[in-house]
Every structure is written in structure tokens, then in C-alpha cells.
PDB file of N, H, CA, C and O in Angstrom:
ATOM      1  N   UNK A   1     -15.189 -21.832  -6.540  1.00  0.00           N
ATOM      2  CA  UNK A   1     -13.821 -22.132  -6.127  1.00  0.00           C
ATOM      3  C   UNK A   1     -13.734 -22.062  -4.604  1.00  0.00           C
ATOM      4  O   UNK A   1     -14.147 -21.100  -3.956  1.00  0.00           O
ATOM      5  N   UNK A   2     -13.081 -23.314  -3.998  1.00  0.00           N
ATOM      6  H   UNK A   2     -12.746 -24.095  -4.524  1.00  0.00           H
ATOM      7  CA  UNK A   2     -13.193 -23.153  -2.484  1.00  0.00           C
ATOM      8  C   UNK A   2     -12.102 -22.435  -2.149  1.00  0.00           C
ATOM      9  O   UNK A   2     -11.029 -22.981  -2.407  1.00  0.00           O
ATOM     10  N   UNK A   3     -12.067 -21.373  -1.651  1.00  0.00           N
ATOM     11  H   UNK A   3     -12.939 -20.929  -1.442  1.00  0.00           H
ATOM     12  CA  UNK A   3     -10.612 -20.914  -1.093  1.00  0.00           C
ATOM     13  C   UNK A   3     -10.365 -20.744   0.052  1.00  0.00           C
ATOM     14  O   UNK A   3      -9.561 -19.894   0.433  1.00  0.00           O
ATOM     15  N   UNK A   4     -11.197 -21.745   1.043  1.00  0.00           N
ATOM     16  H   UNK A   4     -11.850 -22.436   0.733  1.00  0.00           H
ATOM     17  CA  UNK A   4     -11.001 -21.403   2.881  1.00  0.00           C
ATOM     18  C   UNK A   4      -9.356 -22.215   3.234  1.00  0.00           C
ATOM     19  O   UNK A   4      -8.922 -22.569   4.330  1.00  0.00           O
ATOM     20  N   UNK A   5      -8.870 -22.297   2.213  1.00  0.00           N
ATOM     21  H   UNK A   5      -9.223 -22.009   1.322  1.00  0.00           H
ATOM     22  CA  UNK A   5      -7.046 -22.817   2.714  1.00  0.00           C
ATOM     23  C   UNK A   5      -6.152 -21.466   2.343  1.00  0.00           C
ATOM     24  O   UNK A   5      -4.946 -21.560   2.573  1.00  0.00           O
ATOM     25  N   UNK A   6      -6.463 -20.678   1.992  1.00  0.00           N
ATOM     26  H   UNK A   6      -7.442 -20.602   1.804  1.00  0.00           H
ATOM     27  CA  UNK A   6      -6.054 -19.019   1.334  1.00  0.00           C
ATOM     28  C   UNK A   6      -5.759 -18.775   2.695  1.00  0.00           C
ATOM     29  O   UNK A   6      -5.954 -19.472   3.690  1.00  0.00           O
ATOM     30  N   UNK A   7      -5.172 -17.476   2.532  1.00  0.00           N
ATOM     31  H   UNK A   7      -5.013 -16.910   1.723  1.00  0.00           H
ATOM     32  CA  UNK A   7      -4.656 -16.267   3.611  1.00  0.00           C
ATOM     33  C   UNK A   7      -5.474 -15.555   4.007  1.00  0.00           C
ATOM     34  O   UNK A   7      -6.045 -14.866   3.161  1.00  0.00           O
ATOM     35  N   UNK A   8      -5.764 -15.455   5.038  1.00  0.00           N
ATOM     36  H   UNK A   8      -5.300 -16.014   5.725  1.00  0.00           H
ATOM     37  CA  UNK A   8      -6.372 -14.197   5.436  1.00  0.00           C
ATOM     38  C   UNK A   8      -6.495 -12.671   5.015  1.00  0.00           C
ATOM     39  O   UNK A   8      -7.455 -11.961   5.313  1.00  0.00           O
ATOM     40  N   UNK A   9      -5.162 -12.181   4.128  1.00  0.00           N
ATOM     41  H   UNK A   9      -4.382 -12.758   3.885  1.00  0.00           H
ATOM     42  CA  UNK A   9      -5.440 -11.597   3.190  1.00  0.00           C
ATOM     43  C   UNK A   9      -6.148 -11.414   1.788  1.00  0.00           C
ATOM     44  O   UNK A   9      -6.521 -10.341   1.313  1.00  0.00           O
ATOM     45  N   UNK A  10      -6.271 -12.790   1.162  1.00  0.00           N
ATOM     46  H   UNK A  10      -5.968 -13.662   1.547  1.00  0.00           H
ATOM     47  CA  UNK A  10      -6.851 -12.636   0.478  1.00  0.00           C
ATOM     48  C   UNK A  10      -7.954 -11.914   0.363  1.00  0.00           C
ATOM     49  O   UNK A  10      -8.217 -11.488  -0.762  1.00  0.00           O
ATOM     50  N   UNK A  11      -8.937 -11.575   1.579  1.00  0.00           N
ATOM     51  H   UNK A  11      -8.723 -11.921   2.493  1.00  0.00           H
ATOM     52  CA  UNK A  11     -10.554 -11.248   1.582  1.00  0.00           C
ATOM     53  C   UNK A  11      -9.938  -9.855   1.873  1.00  0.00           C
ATOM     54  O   UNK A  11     -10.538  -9.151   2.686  1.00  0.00           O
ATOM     55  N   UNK A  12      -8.945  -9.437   1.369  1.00  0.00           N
ATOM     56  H   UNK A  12      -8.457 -10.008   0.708  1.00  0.00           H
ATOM     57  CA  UNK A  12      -8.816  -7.365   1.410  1.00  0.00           C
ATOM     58  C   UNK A  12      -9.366  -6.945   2.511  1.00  0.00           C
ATOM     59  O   UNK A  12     -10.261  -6.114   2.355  1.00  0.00           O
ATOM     60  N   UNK A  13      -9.135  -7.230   3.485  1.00  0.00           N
ATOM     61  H   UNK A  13      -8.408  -7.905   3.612  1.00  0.00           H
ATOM     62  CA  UNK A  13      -9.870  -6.817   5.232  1.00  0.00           C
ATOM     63  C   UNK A  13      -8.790  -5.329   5.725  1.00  0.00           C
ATOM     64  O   UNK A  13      -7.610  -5.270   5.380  1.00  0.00           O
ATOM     65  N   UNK A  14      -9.292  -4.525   6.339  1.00  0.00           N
ATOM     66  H   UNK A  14     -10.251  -4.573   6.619  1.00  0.00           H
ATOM     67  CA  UNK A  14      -8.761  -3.364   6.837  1.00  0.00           C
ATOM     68  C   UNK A  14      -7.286  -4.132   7.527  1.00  0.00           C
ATOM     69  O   UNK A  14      -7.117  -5.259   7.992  1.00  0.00           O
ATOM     70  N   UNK A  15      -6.670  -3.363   7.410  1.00  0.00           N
ATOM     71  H   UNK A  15      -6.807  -2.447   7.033  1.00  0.00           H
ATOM     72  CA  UNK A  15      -4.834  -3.634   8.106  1.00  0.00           C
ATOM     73  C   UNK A  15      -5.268  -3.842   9.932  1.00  0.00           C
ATOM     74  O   UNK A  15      -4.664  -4.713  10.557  1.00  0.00           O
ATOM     75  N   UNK A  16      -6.380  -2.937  10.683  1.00  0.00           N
ATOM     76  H   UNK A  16      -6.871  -2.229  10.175  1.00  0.00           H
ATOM     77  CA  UNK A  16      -7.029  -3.191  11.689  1.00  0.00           C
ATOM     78  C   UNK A  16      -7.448  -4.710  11.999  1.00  0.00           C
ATOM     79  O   UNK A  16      -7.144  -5.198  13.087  1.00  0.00           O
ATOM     80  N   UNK A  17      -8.059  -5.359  11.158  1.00  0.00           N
ATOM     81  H   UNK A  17      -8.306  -4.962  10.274  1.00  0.00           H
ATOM     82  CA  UNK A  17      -9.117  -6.453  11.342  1.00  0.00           C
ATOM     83  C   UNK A  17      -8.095  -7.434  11.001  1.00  0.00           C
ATOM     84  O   UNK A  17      -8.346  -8.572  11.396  1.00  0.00           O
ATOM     85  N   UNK A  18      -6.715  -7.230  10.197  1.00  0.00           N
ATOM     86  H   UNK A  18      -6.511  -6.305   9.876  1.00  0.00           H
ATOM     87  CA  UNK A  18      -5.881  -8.117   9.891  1.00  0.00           C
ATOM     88  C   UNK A  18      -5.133  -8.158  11.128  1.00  0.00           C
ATOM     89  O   UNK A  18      -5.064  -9.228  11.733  1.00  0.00           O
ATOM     90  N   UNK A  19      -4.702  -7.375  11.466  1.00  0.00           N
ATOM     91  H   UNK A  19      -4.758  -6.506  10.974  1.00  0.00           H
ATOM     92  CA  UNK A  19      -4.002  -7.572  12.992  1.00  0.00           C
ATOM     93  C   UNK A  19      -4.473  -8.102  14.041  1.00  0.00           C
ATOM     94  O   UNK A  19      -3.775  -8.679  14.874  1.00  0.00           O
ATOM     95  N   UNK A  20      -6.083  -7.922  14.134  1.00  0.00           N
ATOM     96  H   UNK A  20      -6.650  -7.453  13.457  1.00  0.00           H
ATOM     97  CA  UNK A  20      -6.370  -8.467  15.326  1.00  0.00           C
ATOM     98  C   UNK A  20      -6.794  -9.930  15.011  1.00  0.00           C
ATOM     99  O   UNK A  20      -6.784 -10.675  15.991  1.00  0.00           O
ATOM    100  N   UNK A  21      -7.112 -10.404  13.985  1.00  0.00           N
ATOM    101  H   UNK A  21      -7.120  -9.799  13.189  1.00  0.00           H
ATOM    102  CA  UNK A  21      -6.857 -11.588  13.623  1.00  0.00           C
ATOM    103  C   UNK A  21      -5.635 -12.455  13.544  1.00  0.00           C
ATOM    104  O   UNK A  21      -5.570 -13.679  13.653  1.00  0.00           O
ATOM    105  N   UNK A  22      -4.601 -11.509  13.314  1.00  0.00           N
ATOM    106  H   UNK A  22      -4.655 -10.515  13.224  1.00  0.00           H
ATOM    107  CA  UNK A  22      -3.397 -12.275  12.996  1.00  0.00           C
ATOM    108  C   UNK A  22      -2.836 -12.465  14.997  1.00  0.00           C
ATOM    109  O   UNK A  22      -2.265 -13.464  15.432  1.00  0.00           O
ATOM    110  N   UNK A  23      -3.118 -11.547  15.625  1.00  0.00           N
ATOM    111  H   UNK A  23      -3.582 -10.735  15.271  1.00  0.00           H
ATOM    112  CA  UNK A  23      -3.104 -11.936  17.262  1.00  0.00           C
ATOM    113  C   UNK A  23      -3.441 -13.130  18.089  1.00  0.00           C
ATOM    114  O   UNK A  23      -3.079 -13.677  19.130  1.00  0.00           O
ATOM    115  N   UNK A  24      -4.640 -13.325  16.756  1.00  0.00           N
ATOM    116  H   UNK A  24      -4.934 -12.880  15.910  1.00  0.00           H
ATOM    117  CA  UNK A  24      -5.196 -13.901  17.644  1.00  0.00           C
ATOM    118  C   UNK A  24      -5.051 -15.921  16.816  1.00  0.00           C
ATOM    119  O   UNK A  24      -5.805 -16.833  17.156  1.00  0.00           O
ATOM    120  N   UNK A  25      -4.019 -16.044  15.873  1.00  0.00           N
ATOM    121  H   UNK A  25      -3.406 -15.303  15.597  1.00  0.00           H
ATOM    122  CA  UNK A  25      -3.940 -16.911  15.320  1.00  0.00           C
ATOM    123  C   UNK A  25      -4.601 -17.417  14.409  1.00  0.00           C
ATOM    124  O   UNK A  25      -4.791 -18.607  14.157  1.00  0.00           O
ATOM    125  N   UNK A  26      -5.108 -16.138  13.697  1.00  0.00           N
ATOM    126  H   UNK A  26      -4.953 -15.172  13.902  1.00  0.00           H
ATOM    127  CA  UNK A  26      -6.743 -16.848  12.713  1.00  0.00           C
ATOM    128  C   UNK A  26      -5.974 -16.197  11.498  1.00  0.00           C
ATOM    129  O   UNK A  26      -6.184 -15.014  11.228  1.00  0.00           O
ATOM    130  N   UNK A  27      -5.023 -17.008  10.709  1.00  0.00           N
ATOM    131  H   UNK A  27      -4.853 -17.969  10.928  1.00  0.00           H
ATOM    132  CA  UNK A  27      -4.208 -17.111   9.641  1.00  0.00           C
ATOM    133  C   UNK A  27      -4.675 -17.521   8.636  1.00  0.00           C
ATOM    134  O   UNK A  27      -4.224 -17.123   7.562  1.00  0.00           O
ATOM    135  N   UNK A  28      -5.784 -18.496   8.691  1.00  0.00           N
ATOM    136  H   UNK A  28      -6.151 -18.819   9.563  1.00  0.00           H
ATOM    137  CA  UNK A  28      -6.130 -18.364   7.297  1.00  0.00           C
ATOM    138  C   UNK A  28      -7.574 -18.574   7.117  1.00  0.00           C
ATOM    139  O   UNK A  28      -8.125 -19.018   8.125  1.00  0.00           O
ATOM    140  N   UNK A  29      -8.425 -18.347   5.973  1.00  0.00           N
ATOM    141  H   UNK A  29      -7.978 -17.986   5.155  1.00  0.00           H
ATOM    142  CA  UNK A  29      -9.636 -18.234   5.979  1.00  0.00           C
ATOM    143  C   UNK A  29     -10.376 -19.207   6.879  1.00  0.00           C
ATOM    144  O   UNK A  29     -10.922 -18.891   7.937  1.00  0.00           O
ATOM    145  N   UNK A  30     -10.345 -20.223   6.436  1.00  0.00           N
ATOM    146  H   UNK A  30      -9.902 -20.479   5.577  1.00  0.00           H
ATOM    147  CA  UNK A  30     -10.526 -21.451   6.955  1.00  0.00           C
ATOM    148  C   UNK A  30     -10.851 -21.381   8.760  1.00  0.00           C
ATOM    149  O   UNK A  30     -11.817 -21.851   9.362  1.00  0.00           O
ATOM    150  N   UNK A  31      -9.899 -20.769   9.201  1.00  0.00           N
ATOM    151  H   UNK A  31      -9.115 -20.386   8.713  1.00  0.00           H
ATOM    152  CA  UNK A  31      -9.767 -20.561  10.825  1.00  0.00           C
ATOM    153  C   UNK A  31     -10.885 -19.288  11.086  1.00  0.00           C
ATOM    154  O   UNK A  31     -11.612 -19.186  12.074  1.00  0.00           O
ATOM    155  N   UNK A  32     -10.822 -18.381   9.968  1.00  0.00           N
ATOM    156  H   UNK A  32     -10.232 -18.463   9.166  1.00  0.00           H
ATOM    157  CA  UNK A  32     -11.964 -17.537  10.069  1.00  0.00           C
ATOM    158  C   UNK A  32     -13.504 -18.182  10.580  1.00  0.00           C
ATOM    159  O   UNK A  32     -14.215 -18.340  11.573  1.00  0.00           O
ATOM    160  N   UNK A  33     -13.426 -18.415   9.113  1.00  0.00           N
ATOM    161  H   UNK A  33     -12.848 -18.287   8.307  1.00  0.00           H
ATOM    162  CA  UNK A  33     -14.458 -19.559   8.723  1.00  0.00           C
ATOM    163  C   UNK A  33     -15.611 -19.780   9.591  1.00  0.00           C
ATOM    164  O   UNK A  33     -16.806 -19.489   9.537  1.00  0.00           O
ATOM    165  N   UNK A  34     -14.622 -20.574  10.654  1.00  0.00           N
ATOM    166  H   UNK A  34     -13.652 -20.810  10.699  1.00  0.00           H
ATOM    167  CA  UNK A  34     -15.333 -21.335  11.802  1.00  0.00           C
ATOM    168  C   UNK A  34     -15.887 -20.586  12.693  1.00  0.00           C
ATOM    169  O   UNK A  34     -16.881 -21.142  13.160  1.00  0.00           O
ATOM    170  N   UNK A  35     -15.637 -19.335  13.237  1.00  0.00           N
ATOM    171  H   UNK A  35     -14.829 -18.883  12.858  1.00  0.00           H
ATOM    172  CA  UNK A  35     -16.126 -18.330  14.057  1.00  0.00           C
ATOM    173  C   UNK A  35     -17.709 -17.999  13.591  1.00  0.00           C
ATOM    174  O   UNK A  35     -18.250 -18.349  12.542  1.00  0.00           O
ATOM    175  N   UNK A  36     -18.188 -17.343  14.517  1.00  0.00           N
ATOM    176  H   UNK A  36     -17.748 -17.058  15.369  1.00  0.00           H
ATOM    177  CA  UNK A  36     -19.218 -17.083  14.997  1.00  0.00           C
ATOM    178  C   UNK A  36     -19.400 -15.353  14.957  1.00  0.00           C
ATOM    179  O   UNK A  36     -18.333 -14.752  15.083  1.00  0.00           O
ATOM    180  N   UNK A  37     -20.516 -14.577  14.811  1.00  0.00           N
ATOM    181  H   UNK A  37     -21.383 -15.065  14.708  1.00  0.00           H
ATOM    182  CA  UNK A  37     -20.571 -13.081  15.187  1.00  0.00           C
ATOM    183  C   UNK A  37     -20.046 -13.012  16.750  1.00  0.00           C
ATOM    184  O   UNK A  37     -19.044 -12.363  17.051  1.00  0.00           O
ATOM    185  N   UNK A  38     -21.145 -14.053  18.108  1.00  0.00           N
ATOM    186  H   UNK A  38     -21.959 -14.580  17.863  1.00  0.00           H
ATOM    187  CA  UNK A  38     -20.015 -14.223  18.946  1.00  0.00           C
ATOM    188  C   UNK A  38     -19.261 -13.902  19.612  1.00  0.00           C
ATOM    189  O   UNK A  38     -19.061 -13.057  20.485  1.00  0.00           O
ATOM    190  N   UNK A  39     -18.553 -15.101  18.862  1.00  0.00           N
ATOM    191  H   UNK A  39     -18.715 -15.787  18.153  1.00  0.00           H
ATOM    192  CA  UNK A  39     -16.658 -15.458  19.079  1.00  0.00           C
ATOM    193  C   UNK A  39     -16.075 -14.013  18.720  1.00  0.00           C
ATOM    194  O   UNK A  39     -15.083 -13.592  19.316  1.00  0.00           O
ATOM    195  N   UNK A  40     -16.783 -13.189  17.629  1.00  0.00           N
ATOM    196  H   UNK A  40     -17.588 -13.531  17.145  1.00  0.00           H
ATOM    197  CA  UNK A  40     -15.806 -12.548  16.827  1.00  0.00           C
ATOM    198  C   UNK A  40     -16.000 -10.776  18.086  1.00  0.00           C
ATOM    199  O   UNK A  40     -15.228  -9.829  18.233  1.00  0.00           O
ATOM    200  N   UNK A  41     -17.103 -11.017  18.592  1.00  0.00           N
ATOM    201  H   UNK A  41     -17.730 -11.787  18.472  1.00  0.00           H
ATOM    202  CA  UNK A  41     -17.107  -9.848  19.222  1.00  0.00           C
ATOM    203  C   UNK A  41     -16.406  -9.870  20.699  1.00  0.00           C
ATOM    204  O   UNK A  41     -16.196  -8.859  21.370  1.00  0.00           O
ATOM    205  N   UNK A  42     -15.999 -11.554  21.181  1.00  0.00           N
ATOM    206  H   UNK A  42     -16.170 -12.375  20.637  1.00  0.00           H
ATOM    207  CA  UNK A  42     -14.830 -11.692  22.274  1.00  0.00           C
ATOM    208  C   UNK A  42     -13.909 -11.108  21.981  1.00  0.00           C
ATOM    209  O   UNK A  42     -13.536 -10.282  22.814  1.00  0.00           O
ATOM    210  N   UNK A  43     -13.211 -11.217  20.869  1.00  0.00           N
ATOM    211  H   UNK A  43     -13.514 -11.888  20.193  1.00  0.00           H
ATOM    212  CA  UNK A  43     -12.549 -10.899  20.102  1.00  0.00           C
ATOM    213  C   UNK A  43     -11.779  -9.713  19.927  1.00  0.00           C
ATOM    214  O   UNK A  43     -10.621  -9.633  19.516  1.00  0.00           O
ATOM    215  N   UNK A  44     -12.548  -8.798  20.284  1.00  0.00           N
ATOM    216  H   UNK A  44     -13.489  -8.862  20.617  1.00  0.00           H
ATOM    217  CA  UNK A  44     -12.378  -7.562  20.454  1.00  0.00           C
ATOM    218  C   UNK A  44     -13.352  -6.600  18.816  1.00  0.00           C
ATOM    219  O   UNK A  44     -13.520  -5.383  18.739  1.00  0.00           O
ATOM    220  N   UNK A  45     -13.727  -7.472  17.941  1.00  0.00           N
ATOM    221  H   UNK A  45     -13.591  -8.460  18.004  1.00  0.00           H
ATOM    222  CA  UNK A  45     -14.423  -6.200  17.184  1.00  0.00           C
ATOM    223  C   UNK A  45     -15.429  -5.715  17.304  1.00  0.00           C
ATOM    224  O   UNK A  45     -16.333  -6.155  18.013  1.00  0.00           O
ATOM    225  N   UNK A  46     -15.468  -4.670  16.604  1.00  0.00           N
ATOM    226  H   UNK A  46     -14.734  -4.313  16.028  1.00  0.00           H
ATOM    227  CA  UNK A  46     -16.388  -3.727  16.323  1.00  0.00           C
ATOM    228  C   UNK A  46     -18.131  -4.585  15.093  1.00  0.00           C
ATOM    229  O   UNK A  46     -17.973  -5.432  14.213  1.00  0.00           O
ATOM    230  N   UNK A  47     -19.113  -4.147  15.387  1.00  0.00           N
ATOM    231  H   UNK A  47     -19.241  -3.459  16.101  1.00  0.00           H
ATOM    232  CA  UNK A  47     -19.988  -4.424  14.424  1.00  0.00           C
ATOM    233  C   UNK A  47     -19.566  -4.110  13.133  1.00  0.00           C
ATOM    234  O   UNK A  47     -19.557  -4.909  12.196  1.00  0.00           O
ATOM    235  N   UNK A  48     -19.148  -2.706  13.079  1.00  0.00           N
ATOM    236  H   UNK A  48     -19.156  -2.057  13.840  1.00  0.00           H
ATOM    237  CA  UNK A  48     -19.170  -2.534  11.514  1.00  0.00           C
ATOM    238  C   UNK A  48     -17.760  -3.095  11.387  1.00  0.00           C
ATOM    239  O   UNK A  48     -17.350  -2.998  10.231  1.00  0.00           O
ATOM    240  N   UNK A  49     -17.034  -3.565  12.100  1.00  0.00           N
ATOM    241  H   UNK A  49     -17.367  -3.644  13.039  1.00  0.00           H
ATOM    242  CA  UNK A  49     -15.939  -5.032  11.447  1.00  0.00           C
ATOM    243  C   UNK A  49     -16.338  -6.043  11.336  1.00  0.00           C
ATOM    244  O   UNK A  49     -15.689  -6.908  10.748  1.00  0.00           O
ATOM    245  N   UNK A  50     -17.052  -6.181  11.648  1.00  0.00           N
ATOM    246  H   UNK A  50     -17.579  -5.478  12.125  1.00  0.00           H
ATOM    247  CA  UNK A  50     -17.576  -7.756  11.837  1.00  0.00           C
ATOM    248  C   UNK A  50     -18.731  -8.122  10.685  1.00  0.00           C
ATOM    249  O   UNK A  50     -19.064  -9.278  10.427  1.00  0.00           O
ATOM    250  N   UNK A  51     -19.294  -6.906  10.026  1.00  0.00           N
ATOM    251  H   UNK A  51     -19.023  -5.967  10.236  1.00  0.00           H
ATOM    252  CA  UNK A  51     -19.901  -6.893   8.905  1.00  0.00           C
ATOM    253  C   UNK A  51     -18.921  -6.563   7.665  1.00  0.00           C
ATOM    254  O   UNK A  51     -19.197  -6.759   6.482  1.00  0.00           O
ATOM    255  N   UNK A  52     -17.929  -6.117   8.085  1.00  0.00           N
ATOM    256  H   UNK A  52     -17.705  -5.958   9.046  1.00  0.00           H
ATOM    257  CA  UNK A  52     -16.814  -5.817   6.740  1.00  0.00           C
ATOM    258  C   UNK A  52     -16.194  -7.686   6.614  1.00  0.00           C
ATOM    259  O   UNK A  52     -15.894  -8.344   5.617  1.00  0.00           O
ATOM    260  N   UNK A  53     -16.200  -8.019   7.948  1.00  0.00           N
ATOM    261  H   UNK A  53     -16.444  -7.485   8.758  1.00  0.00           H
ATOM    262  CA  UNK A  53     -15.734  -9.769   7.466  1.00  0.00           C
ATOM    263  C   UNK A  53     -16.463 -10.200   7.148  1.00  0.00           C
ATOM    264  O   UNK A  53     -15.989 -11.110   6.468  1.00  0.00           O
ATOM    265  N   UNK A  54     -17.996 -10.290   7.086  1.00  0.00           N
ATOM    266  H   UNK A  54     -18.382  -9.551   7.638  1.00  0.00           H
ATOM    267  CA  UNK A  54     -18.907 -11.333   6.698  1.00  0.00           C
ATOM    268  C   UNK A  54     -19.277 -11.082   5.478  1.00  0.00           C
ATOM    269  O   UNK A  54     -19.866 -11.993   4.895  1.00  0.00           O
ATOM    270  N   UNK A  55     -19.041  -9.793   4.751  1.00  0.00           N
ATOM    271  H   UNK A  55     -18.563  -9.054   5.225  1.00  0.00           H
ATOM    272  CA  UNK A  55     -19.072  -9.304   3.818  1.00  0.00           C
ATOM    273  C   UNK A  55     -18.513 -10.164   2.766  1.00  0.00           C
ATOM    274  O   UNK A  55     -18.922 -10.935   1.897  1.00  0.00           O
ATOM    275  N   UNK A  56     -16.637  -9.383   3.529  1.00  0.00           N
ATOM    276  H   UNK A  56     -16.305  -8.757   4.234  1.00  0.00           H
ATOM    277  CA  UNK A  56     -15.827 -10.225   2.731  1.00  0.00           C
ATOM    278  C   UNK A  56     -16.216 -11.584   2.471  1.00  0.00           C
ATOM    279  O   UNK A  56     -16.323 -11.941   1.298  1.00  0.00           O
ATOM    280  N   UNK A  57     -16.421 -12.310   3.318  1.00  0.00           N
ATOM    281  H   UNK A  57     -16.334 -12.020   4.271  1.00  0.00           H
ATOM    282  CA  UNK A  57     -16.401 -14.208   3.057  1.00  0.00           C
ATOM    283  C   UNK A  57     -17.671 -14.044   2.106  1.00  0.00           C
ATOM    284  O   UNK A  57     -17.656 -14.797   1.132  1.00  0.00           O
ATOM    285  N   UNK A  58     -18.766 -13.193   2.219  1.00  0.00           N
ATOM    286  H   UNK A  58     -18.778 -12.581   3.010  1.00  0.00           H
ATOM    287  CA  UNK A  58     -19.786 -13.495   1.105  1.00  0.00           C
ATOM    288  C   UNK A  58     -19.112 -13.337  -0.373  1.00  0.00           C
ATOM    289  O   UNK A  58     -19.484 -13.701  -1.489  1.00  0.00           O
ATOM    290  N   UNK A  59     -18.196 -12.780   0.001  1.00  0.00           N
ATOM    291  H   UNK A  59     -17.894 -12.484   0.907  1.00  0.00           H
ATOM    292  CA  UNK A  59     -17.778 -12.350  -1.675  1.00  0.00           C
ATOM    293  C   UNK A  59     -17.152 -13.818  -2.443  1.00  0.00           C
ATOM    294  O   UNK A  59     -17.145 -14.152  -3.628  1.00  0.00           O
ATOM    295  N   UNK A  60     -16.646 -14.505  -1.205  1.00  0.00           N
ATOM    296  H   UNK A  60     -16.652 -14.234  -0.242  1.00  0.00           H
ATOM    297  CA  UNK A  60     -15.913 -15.832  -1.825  1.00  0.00           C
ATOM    298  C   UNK A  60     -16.500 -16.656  -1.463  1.00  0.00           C
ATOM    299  O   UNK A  60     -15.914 -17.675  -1.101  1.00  0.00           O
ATOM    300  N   UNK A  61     -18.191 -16.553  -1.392  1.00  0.00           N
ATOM    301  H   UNK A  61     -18.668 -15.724  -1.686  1.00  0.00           H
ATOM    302  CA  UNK A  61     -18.850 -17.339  -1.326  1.00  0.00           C
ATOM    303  C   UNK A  61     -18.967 -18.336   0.046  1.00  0.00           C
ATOM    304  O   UNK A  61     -19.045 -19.565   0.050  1.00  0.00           O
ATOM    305  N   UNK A  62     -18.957 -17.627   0.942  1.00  0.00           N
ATOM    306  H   UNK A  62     -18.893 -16.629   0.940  1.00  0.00           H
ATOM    307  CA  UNK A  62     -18.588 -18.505   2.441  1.00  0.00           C
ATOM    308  C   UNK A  62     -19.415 -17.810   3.475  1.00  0.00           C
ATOM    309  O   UNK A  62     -19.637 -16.640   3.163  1.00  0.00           O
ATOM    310  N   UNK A  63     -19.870 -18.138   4.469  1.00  0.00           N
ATOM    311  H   UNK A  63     -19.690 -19.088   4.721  1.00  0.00           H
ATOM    312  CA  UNK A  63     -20.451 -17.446   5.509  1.00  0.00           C
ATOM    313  C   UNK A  63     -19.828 -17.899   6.929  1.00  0.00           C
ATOM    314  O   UNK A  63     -19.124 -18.891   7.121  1.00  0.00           O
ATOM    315  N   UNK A  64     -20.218 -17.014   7.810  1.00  0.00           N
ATOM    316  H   UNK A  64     -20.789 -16.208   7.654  1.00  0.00           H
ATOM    317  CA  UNK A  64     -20.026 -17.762   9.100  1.00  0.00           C
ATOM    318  C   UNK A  64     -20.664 -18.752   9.457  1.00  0.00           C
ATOM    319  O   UNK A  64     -21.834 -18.928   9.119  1.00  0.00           O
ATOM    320  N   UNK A  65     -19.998 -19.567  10.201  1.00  0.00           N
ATOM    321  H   UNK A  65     -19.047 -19.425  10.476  1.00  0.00           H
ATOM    322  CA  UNK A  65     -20.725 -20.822  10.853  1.00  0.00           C
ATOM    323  C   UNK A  65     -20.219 -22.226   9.870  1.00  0.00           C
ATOM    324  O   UNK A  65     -20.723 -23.346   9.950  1.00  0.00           O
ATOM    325  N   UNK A  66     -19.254 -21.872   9.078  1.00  0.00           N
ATOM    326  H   UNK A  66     -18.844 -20.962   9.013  1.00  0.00           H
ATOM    327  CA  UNK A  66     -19.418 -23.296   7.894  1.00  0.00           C
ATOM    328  C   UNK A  66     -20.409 -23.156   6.861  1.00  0.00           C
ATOM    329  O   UNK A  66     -21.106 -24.147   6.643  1.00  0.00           O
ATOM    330  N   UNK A  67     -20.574 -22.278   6.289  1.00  0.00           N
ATOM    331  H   UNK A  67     -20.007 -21.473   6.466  1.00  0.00           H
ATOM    332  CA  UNK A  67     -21.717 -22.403   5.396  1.00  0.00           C
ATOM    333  C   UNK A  67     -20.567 -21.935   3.775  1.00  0.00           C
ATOM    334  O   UNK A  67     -19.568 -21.219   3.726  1.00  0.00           O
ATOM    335  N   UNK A  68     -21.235 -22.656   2.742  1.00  0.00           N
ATOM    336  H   UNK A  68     -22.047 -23.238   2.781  1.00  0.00           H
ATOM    337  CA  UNK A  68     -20.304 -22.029   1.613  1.00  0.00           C
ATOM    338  C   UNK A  68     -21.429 -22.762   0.855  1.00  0.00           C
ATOM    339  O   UNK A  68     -22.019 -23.835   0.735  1.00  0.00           O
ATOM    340  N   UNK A  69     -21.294 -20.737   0.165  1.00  0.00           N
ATOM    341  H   UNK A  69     -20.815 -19.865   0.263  1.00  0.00           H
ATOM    342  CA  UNK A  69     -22.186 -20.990  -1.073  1.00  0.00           C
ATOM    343  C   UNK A  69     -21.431 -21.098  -2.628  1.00  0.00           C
ATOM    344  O   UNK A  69     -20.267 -20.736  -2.799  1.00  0.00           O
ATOM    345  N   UNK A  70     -22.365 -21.703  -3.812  1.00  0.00           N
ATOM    346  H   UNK A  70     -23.310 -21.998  -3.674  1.00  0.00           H
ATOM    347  CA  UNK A  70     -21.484 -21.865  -4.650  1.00  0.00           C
ATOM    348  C   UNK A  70     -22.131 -20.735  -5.725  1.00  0.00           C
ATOM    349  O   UNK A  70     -21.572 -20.513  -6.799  1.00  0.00           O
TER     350      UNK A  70
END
């Protein structure tokens, strides 16, 4: 199931990692999505956030960079 048009909530991310995403205009997976480790550490996060997001997107089958597994 593709769900990169979902909320950014959907992937259960710390109330932390939701805020600084939601700052920064990355509303829905999809906008995630596209980022980079990176982008994501301009960003302002932390490693072990940045492995709690890549986590998450593995769970719905998605990775960074555009990649989606089925």
C-alpha cells in the first residue's frame, strides 16, 4: 500500500521530530520522502532521530531518497 500522500503522523514519530518537521513544512510523508540523512541533519536532527524516521518509513515500506519497497 503506497501511503507517501498520508500525514506525517501517520509513521508515530516522537511529538519532537513532529514539530521540527512540521516547522519546517514537511507535512506529509511524501515531502519526507524526498529528503536525504543530509538534508535531515541541516535540519536540525539528531542521529538517533534520524534513525527513528528511517525506521519509521521502513515500516511502510519506503526509504530515503525515493526508494519504496513492496
Amino acid at each position: 500500500m503506497n501511503c507517501i500522500d498520508d500525514k506525517i503522523e501517520n509513521l508515530k514519530l516522537s511529538k519532537s521530530i513532529n514539530k521540527i518537521l512540521k516547522s519546517n513544512n514537511i507535512i506529509y510523508i511524501k515531502d519526507l520522502w524526498t529528503l536525504n540523512r543530509k538534508k535531515l541533519k541541516e535540519l536540525g536532527f539528531k542521529d538517533k532521530e534520524i534513525k527513528d524516521i528511517i525506521i519509521s518509513l521502513q515500516l511502510q515500506g519506503l526509504d530515503l531518497n525515493k526508494k519504496i519497497y513492496d
